[in-house]
DRENSEPA-566201 format. One line per 5 residues: number of its first residue (from 1); their letters; for each residue x, y, z of C-alpha. Coordinates in Angstrom, 1 decimal. Layout:
<sites>
NUM = a = X Y Z; ...
</sites>
This chain:
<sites>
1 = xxxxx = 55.5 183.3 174.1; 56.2 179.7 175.8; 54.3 178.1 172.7; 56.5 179.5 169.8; 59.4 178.9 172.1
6 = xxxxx = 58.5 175.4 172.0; 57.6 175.0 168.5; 61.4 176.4 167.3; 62.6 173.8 169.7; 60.6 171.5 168.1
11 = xxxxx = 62.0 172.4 164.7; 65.3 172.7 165.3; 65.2 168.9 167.1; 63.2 167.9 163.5; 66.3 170.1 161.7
16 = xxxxx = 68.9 167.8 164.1; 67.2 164.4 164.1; 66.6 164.7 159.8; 70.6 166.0 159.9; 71.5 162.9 161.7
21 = xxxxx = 69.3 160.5 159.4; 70.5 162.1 156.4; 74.1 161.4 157.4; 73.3 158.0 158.5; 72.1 156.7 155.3
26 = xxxxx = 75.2 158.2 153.3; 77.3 156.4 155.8; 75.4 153.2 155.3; 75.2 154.2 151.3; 79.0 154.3 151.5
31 = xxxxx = 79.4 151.1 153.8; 77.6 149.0 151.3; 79.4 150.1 148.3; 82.7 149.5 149.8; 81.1 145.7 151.2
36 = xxxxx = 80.4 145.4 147.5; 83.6 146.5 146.2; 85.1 143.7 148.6; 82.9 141.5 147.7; 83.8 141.8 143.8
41 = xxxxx = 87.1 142.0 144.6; 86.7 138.7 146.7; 85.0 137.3 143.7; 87.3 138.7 141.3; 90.4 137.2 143.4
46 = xxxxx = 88.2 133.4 143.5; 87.9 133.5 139.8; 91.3 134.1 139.2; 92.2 131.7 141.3; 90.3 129.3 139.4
51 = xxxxx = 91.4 130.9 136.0; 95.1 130.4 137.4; 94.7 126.8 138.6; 92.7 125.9 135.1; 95.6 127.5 133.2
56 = xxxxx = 98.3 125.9 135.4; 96.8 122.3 134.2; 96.7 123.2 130.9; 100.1 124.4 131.0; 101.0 121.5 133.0
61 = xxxxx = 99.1 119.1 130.2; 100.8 120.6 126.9; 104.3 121.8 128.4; 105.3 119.0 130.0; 105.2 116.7 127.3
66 = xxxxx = 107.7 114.7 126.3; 108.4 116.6 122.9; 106.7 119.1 120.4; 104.6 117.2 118.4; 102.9 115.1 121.2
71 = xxxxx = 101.7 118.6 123.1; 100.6 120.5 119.3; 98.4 116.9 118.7; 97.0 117.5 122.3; 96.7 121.1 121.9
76 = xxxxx = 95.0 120.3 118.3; 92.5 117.7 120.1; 91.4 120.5 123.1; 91.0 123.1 120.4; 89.1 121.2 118.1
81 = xxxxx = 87.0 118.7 120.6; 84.7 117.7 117.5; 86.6 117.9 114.1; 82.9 117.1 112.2; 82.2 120.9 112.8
86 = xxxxx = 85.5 122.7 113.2; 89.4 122.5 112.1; 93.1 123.4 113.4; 96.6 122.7 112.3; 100.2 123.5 112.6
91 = xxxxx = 102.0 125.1 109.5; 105.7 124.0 109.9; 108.2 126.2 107.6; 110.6 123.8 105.6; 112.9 125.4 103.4
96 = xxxxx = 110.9 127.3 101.0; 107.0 126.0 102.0; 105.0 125.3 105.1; 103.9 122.3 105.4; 101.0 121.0 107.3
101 = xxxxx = 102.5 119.6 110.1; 99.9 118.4 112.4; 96.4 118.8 111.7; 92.8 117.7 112.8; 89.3 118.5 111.0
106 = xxxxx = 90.6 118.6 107.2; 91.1 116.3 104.6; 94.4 114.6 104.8; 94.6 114.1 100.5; 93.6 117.5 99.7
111 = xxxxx = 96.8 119.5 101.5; 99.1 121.2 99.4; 102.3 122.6 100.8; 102.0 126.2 100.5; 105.1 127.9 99.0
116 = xxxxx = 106.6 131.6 101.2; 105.6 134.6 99.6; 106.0 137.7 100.8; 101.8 138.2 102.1; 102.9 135.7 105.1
121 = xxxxx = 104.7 138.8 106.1; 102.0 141.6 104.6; 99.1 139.9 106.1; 100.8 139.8 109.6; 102.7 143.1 109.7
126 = xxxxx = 104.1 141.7 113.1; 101.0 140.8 115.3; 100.5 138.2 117.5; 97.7 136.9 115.8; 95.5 137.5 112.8
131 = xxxxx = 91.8 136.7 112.3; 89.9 136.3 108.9; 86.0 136.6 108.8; 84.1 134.9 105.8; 84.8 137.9 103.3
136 = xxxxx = 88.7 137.8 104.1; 89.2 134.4 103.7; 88.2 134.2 100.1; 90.9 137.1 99.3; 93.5 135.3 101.8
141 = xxxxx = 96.6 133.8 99.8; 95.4 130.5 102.5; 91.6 129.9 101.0; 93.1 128.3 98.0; 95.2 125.9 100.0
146 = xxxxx = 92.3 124.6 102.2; 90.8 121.5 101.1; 87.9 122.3 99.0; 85.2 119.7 101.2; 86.3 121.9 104.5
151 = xxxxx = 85.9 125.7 103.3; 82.1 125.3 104.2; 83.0 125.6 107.8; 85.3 128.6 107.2; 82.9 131.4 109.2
156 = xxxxx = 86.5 132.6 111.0; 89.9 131.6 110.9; 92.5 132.4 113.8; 96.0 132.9 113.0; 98.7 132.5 115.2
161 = xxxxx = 102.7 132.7 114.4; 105.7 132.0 115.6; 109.0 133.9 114.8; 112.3 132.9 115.3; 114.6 136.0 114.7
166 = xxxxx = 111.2 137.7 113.1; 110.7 135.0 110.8; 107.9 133.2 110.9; 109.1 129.3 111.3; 105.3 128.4 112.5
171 = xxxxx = 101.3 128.8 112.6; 98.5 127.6 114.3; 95.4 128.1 112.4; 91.9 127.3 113.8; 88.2 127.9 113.4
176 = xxxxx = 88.0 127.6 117.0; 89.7 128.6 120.6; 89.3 127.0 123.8; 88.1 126.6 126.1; 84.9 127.0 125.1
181 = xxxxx = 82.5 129.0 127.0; 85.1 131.8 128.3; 85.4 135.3 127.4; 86.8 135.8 123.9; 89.8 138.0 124.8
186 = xxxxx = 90.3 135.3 127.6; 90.8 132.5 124.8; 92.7 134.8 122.6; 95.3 135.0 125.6; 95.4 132.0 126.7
191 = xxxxx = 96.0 130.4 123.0; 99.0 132.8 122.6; 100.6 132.2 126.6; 100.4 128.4 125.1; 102.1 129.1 122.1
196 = xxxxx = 104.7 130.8 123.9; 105.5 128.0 126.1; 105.8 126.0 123.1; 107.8 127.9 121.4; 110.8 127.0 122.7
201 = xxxxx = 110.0 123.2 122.2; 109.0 124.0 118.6; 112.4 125.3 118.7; 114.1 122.5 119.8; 112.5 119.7 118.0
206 = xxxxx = 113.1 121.8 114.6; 117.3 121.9 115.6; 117.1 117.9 116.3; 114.9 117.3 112.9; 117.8 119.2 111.2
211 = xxxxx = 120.3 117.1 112.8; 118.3 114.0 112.1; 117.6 114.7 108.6; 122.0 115.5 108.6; 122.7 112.5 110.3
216 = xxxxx = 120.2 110.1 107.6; 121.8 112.4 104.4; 124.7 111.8 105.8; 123.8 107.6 105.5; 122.2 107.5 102.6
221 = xxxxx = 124.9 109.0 100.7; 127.5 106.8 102.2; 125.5 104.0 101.5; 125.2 105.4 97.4; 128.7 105.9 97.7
226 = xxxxx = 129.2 102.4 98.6; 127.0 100.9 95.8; 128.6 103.4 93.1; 132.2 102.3 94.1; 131.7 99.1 94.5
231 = xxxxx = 134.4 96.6 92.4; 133.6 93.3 90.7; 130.3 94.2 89.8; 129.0 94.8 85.8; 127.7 98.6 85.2
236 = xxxxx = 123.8 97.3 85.0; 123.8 95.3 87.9; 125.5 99.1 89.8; 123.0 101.3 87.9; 120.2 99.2 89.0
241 = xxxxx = 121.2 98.5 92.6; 122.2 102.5 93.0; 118.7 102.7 91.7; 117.3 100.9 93.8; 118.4 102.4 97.0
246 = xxxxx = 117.8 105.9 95.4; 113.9 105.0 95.2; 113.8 103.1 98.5; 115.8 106.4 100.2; 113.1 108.8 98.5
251 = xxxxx = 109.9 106.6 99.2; 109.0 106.2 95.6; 107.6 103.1 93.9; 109.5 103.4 90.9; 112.1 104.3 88.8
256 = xxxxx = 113.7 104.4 85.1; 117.3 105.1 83.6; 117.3 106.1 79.8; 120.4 106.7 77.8; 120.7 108.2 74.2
261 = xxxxx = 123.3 109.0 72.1; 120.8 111.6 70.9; 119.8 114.9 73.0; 116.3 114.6 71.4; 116.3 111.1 72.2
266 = xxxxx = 114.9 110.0 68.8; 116.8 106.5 69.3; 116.7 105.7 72.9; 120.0 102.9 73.4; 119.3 101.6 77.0
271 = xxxxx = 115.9 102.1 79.7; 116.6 100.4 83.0; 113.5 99.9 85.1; 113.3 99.3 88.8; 110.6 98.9 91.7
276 = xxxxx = 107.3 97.7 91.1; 106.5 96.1 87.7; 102.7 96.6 86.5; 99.7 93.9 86.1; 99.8 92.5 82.9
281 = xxxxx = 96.7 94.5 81.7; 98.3 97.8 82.5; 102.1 96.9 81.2; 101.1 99.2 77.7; 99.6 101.8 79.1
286 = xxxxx = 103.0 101.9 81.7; 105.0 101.9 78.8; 103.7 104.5 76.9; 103.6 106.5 79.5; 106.9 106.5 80.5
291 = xxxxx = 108.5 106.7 76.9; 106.2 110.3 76.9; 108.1 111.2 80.3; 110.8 110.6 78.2; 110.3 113.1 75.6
296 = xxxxx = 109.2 115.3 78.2; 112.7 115.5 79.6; 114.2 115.8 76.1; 112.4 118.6 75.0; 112.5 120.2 79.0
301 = xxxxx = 116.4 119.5 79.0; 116.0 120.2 83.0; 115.1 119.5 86.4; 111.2 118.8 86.3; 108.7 118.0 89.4
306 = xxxxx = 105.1 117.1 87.7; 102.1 117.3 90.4; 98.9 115.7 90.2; 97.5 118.6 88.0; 100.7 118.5 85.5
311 = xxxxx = 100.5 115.1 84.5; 97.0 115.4 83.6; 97.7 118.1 81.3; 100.1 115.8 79.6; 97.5 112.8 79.7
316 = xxxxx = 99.3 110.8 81.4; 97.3 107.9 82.5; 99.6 105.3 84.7; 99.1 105.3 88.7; 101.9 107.7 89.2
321 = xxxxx = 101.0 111.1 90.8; 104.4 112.6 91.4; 107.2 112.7 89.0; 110.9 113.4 89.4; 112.4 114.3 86.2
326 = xxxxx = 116.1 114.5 86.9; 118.9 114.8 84.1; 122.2 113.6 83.8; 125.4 115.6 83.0; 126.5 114.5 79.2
331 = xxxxx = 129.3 113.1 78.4; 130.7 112.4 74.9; 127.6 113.0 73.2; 125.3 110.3 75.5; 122.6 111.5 77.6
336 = xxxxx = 121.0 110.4 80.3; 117.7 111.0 82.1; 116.7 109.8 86.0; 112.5 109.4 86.3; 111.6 108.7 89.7
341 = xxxxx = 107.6 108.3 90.0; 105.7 108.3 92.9; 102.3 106.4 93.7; 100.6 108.5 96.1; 99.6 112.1 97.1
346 = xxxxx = 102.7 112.8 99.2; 104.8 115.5 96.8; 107.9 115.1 97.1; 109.9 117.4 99.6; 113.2 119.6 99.4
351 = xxxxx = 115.3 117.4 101.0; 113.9 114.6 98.9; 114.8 116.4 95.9; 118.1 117.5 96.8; 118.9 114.0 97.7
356 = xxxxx = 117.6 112.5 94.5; 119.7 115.6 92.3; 123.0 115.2 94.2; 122.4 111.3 93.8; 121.7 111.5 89.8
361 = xxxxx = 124.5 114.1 89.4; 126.7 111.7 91.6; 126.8 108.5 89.3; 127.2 111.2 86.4; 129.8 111.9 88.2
366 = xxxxx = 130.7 108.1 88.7; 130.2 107.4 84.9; 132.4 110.4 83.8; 135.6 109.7 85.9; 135.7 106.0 85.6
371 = xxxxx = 134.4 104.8 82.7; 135.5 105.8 78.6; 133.4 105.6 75.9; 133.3 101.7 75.4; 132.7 101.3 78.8
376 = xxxxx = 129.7 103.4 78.8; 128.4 101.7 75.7; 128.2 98.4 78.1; 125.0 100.7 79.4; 122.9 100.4 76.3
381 = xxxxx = 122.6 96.7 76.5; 118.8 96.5 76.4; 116.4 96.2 73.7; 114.2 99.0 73.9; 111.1 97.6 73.1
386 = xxxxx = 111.2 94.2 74.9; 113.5 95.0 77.5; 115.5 91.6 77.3; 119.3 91.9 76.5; 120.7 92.6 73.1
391 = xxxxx = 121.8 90.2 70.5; 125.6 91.4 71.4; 125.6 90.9 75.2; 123.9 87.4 74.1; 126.7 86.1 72.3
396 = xxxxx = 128.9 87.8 74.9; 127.2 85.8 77.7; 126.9 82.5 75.8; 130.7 82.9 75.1; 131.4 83.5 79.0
401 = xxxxx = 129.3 80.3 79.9; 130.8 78.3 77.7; 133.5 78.8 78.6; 132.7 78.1 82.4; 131.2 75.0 81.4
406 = xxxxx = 133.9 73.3 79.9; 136.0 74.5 82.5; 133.7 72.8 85.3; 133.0 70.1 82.8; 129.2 71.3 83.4
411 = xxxxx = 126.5 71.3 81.0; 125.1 74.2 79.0; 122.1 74.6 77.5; 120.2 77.0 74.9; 116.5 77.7 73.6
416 = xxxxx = 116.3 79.6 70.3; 112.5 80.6 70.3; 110.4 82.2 66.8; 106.7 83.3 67.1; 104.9 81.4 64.7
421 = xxxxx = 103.2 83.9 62.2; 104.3 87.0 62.9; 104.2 88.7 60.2; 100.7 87.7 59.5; 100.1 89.4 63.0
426 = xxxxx = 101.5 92.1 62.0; 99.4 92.8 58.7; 96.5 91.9 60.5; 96.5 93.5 63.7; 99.0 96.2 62.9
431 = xxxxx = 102.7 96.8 64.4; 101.9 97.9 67.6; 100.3 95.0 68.2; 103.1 93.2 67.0; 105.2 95.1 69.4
436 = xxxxx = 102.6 94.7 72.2; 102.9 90.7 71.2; 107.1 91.4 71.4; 106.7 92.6 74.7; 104.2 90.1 76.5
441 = xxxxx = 106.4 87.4 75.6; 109.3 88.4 76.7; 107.4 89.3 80.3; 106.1 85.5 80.0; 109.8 84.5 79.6
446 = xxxxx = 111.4 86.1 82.5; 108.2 85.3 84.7; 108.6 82.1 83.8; 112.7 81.3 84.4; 112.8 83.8 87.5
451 = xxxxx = 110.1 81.9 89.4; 112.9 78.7 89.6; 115.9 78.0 91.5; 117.7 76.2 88.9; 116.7 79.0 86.1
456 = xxxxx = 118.2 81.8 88.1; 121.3 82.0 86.4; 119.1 81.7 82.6; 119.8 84.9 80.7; 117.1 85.9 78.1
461 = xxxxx = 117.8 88.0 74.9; 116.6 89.1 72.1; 118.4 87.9 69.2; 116.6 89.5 66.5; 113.0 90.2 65.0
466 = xxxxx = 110.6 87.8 66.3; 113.2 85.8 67.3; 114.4 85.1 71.2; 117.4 83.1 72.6; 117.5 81.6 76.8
471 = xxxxx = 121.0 80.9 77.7; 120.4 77.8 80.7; 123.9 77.3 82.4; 124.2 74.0 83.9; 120.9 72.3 82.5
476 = xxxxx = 121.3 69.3 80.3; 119.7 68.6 77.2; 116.6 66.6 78.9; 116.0 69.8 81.6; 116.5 72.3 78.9
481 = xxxxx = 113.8 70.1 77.1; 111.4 70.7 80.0; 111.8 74.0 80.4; 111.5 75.1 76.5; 107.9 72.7 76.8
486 = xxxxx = 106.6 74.5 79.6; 107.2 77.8 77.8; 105.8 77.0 74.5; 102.7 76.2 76.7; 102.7 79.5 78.5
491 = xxxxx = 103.1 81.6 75.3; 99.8 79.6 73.6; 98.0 80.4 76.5; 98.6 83.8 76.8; 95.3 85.7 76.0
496 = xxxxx = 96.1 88.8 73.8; 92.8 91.0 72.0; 93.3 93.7 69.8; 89.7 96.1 69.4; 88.0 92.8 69.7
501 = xxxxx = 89.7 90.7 68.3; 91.7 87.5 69.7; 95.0 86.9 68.8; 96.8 84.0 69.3; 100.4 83.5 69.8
506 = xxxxx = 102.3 80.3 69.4; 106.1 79.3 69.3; 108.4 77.4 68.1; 111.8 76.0 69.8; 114.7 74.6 69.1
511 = xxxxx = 117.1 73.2 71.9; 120.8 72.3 71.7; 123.5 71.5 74.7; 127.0 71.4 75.2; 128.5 69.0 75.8
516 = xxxxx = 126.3 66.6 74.1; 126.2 68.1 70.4; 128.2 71.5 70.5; 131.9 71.9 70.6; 131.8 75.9 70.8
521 = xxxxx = 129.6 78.7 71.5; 129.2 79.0 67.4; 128.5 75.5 67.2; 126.0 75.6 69.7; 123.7 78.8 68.3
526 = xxxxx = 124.2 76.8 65.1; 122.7 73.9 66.6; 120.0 75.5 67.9; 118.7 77.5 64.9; 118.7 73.9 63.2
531 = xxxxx = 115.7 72.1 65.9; 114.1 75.9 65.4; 113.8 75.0 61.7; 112.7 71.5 61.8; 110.3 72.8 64.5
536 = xxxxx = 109.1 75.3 62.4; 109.2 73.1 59.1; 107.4 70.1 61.1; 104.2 72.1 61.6; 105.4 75.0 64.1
541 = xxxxx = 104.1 75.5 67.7; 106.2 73.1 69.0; 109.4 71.8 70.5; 112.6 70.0 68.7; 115.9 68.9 70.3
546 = xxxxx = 119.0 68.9 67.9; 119.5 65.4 66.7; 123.2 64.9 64.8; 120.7 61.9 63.0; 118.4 64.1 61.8
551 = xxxxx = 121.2 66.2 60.5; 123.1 63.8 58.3; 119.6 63.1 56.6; 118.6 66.5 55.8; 122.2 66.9 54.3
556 = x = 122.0 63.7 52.4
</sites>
């Protein structure tokens, strides 16, 4: 009996001690997953710590910038650390395109603004952000407006816009997020928290560009305003200082003013030209390429803008990538056409354009209310070919100086100039070389007298044909002598081929003065002509001055 009496105590001290073990270990089991639970926590609170104080200096860094486009060119450089492999920019919304604001990674001549359509909206549907694998960007409305050289990196593209009044008024797009090396929905986070903050500076610096770009409209058309009203002035010397405010105002390199009495501008009566002037060997090609821009806007009869891709459809071939083909209002059957041209790959924005229409409608406007029909005719006072003043503003001019001279009791000078062989030039080489031949010596004459002080005030014309006429105010017979000598030597040394062949130019001149043989403005043309002839009957390529001598024996 005492033995299995002390065997059941034995197993019930077993049953108690194993009861006792068991419910140590679960105690122990449920102390160490609560020490681990702390510990993740403690971990979990660290690392957010860190996270905070890592996203507090990069808050710090972009948002406390001095204004929007210094943080968005930091934010650009952080998000794309090596722009060899990857790519970012801001899309800015301007009137009716985005532009590419800021951008880091692509190629600077290849960006297009990209006009609003309505799959901004479609493809966004209202999210915070968008992203486009390698098979979505091909069918994306962007893949066309990415420079072709950087589509080889597009793997994935992250979108991010910004609304104002849920329109979107901005985008960040990147191949990659930062920081690198953090979880994915971390970045994704962390890139729209920073967009956030700068939202309200994009905000801001878009309200004080729109009161800049007020504030310089605002100038420049005071300062057009100013030109176009000005009194005491001729209507060329307006036109072509408006002009030339109008292309300095738009950042263009050039510009032209046509006016026909013709809406098909079959007979074009006056082209003004201002900015840049082209290299000798490129003057032709310049020429005809802006007489086809002017049948382009004859046969348009409207507002034109010609990219890149246009104007080599046409064929153009001059250095202009960006034309501005602006018409005038008619008025009493003449009709006018404004070219601006551009030089490099920067189209030509909406607020560029509306400055250049309300400036073109403006001296429409200008010409309409002040000046009548004669007035207007005062316009058309170029030779279309050569560009040198018509016969009538030549005897005009020469009637005006005269006047002035005898007046001052000053001299007055004037060079009546023939291309020797012209017509021969012209059955040989054929008549556009003949015009070619027209217009390269009328560049060699005003190159020529605009390089001088004294010539500054020489007026150059031509009076008919192959024939030119220099009006030199206050030069005496002896200076006037000079200056037709050193011209004669220009024009034979001018270098002119045709498929080939050379072909030489030479002139002759006469020279007459007032007071010395003239005693009127008719008198003095008259004078002229007669050294032209005996230049021209002595053996041509020369120069003669009007001998009264020399006169009485070819009478006699």
């Amino acid at each position: 009996g005492y033995l299995v009496a002390l065997i059941i105590i034995c197993v019930m001290q077993f049953l108690i001690y194993a009861n006792r073990m068991q419910r140590l270990r679960k105690k122990m089991a449920n102390d160490a997953s609560q020490l681990l639970a702390l510990q993740n926590e403690v971990d979990s609170l660290q690392k957010n710590r860190t996270q905070i104080r890592f996203e507090h200096q990069i808050f710090e860094e972009f948002l406390l910038r001095p204004n929007f486009d210094e943080a968005m060119k930091l934010l650009l450089k952080r998000f794309v650390p090596r722009p060899e492999n990857a790519f970012g920019a801001w899309l800015e919304k301007r009137d009716d395109v985005f532009i590419w604001s800021h951008f880091r990674g692509l190629s600077s001549h290849e960006l297009r603004p990209i006009p609003l359509a309505d799959e901004w909206f479609r493809e966004f549907d209202h999210r915070e952000f968008h992203i486009l694998d390698e098979t979505d960007l091909k069918h994306s409305f962007l893949y066309n407006y990415i420079p072709t050289a950087d589509r080889r990196r597009l793997k994935q593209l992250f979108l991010f816009p910004v609304r104002h009044e849920n329109e979107i008024t901005g985008m960040l797009i990147t191949t990659a997020l930062y920081p690198a090396g953090t979880a994915f929905e971390e970045r994704i986070s962390l890139a729209l928290r920073l967009l956030n903050g700068l939202e309200g500076h994009f905000h801001h610096s878009q309200e004080m560009r729109l009161q800049q770009t007020q504030l310089k409209t605002t100038q420049e058309v005071l300062e057009l305003r100013g030109i176009a009203d000005r009194h005491g002035s001729s209507i060329r010397e307006v036109v072509d200082e408006y002009l030339s405010c109008l292309i300095r105002q738009v950042k263009t390199e050039r510009a032209l003013i046509t006016f026909s009495h013709d809406e098909n501008y079959r007979e074009i009566r006056s082209v003004q030209r201002v900015g840049i002037t082209p290299i000798d060997n490129q003057r032709e090609r310049w020429d005809q390429d802006e007489r086809r821009l002017i049948k382009i806007a004859a046969h348009r009869r409207r507002k034109m803008v010609l990219d890149p891709a246009e104007l080599d459809v046409y064929g153009f071939s001059a250095p202009f990538k960006h034309v501005l083909i602006l018409p005038m209002t008619p008025r009493e059957k003449t009709f006018g056409t404004v070219c601006l041209m551009r030089h490099d790959q920067t189209a030509f924005t909406e607020e560029e354009r509306r400055h250049a229409e309300w400036a073109v409608e403006y001296l429409s406007e200008i010409l309409r209310r002040n000046l009548d029909q004669a007035t207007m005719e005062l316009l058309a006072t170029c030779d279309p070919l050569t560009g040198l003043l018509n016969r009538r503003v030549f005897e005009e001019t020469l009637e005006r100086e005269f006047v002035k001279s005898r007046s001052r009791e000053k001299s007055c000078s004037l060079m009546m100039i023939d291309l020797d062989h012209f017509k021969s030039i012209n059955d040989t080489f054929g008549h556009q070389m003949g015009d070619e031949v027209l217009r390269q010596v009328a560049e060699t004459l005003k190159r020529n007298l605009d390089g001088e002080e004294l010539l500054q005030k020489a007026l150059v014309a031509r009076y008919g044909g192959e024939e030119m006429s220099v009006i030199l105010p206050c030069l005496s017979s002896s200076e006037a002598l000079a200056v037709a000598e050193n011209i004669r030597q220009k024009i034979e040394s001018m270098q002119l081929e045709f498929k080939g062949m050379s072909c030489p130019v030479t002139a002759s001149i006469g020279v007459a003065s007032y007071p010395l043989f003239a005693d009127s403005a008719e008198h003095l043309i008259e004078c002229a002509d007669k050294a032209l002839y005996r230049a021209k009957s002595g053996g041509r390529n020369q120069v003669r001055l009007f001998s009264p001598r020399e006169d009485i024996l070819q009478e006699n």
